[in-house]
Backbone as CSV, one residue per row, in Angstrom:
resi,resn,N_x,N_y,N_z,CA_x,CA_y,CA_z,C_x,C_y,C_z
1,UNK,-128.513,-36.479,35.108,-129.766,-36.874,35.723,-130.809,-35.794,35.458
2,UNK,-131.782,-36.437,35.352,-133.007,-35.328,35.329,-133.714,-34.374,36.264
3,UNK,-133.694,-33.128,36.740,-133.910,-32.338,37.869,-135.293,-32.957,38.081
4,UNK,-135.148,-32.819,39.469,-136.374,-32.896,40.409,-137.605,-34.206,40.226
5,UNK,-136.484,-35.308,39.860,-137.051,-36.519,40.078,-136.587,-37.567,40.818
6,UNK,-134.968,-37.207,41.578,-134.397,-37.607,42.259,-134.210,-37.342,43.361
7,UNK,-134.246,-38.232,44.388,-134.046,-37.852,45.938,-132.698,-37.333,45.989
8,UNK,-132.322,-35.901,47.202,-131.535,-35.901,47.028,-130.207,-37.024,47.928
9,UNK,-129.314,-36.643,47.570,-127.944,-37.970,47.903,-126.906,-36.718,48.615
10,UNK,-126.499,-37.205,49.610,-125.907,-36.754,50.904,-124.624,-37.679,51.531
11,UNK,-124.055,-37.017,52.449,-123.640,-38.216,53.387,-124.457,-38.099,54.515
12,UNK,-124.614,-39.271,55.223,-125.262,-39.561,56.372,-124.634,-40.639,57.039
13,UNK,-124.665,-40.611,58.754,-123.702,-41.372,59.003,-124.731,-42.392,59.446
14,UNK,-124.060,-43.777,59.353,-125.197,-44.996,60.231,-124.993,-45.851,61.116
15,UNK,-125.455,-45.659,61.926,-125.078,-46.438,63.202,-125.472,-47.424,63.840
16,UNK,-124.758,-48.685,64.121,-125.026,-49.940,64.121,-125.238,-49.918,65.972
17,UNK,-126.203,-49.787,66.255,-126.687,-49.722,67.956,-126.314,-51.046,68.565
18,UNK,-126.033,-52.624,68.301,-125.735,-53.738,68.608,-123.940,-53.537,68.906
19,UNK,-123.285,-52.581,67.983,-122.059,-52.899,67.877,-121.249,-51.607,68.127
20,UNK,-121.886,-50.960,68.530,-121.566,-49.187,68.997,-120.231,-48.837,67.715
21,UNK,-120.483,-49.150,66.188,-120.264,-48.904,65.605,-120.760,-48.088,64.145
22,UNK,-120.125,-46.625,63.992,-120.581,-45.787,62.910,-120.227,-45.533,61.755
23,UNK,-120.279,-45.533,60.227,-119.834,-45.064,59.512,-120.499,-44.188,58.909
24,UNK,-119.632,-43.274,58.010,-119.588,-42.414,57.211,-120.501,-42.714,55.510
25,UNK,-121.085,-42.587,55.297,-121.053,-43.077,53.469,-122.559,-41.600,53.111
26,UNK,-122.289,-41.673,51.562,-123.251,-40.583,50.882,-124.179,-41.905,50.667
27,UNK,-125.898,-40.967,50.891,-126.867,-41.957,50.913,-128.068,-41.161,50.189
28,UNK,-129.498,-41.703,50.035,-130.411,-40.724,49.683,-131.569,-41.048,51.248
29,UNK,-130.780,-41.756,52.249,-131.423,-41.663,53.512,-131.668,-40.618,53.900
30,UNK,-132.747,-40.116,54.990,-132.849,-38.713,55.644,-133.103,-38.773,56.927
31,UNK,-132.731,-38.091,58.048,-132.973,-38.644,59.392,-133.422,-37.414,59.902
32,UNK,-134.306,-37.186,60.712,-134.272,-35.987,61.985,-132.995,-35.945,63.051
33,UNK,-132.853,-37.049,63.346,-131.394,-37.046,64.146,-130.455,-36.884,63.993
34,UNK,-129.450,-35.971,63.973,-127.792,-35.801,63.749,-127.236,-36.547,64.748
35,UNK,-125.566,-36.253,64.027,-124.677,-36.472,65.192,-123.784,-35.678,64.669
36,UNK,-122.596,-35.177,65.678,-121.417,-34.480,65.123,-120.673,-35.707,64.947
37,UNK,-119.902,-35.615,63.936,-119.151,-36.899,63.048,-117.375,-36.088,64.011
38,UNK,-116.283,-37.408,63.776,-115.496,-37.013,64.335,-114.313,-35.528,63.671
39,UNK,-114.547,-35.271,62.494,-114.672,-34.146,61.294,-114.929,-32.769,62.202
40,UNK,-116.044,-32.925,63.076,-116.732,-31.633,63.877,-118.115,-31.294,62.820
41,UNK,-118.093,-31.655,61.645,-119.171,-31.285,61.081,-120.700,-32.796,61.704
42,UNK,-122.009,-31.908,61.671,-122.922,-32.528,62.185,-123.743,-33.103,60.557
43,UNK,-124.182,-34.133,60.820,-124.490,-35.224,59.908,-125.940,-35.898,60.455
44,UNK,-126.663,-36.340,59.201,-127.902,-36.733,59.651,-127.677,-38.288,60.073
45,UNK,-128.373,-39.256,60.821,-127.404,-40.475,61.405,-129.231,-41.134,61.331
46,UNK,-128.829,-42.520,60.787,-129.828,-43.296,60.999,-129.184,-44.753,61.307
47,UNK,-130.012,-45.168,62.020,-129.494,-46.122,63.176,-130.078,-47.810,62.423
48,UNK,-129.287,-48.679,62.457,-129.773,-50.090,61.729,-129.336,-50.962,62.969
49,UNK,-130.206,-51.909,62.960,-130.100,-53.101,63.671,-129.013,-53.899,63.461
50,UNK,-128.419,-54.097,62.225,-127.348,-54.954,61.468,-126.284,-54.279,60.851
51,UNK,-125.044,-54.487,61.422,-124.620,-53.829,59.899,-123.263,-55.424,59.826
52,UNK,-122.203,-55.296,59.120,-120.906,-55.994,58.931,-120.487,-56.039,60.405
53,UNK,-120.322,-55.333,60.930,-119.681,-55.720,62.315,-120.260,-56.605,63.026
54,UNK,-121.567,-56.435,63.469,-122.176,-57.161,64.432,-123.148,-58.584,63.462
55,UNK,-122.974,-58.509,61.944,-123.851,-59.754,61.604,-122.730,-61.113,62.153
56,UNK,-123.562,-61.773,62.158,-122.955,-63.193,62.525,-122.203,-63.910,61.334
57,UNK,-122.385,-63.959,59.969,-121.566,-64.069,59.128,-120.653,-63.434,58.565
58,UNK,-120.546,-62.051,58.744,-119.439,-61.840,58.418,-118.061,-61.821,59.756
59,UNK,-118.758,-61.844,61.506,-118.141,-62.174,62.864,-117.132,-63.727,62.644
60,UNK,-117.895,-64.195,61.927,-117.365,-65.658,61.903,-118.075,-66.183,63.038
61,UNK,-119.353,-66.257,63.647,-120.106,-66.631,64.675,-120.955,-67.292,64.442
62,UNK,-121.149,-67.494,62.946,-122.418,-68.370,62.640,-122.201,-69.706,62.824
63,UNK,-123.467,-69.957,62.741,-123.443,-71.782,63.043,-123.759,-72.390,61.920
64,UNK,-123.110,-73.735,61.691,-123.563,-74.614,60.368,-124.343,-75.600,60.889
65,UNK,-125.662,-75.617,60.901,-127.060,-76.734,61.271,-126.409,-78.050,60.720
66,UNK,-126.426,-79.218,61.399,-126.078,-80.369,60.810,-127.395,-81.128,60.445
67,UNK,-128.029,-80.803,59.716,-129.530,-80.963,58.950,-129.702,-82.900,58.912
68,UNK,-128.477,-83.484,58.700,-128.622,-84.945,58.700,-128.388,-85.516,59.867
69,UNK,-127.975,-85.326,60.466,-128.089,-85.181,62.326,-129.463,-85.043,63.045
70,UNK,-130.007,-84.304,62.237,-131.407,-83.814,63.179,-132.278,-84.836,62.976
71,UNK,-132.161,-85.284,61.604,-133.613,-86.285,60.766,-133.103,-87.550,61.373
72,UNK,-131.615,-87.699,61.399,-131.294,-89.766,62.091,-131.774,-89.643,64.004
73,UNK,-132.142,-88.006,64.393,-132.181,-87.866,65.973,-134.026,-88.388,66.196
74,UNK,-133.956,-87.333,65.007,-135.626,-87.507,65.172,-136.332,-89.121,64.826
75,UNK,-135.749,-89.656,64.048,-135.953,-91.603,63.233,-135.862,-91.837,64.428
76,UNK,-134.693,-91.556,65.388,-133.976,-92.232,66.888,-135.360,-92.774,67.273
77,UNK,-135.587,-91.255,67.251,-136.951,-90.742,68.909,-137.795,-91.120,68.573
78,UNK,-138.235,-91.250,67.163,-139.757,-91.351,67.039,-140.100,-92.548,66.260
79,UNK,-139.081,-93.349,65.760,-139.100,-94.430,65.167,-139.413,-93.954,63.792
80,UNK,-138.730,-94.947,62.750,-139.152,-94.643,61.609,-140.317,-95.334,61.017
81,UNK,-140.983,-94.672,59.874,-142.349,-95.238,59.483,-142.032,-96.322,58.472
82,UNK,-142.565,-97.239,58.972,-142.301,-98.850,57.552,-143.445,-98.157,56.311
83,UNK,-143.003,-98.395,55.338,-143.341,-98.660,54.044,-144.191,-99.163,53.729
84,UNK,-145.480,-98.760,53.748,-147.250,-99.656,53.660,-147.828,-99.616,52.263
């Protein structure tokens, strides 16, 4: 690689705040916030809304929309339009 055009690459740990779950991985993220990792060594930690644990597709929690269900509910309710 070419000096001093690259961010540098670290580990940093990231922490999924929905799922009080952390991992470990090398990143070119940078945080003001540490944490001591369970190692004892302290690590820069940036915090994500999402990660594998807590998404809904990989939980097996997601829902499958029944999209042709909705349009024969809505024809139900609202009558369908004749052909002019």
């Amino acid at each position: 690689m070419k000096p001093g055009i690259h961010p540098a690459y670290g580990p940093v740990v990231f922490r999924d705040r929905a799922a009080n779950y952390a991992f470990l991985t090398r990143s070119t993220m940078t945080s003001d916030k540490t944490i001591e990792w369970v190692d004892g060594t302290t690590y820069p930690v940036v915090d994500v809304e999402i990660s594998n644990v807590s998404h809904p597709f990989y939980t097996g929690t997601a829902r499958v929309l029944d999209t042709a269900g909705r349009v024969e509910r809505f024809e139900r309710r609202y009558g369908r339009r004749g052909a002019n």
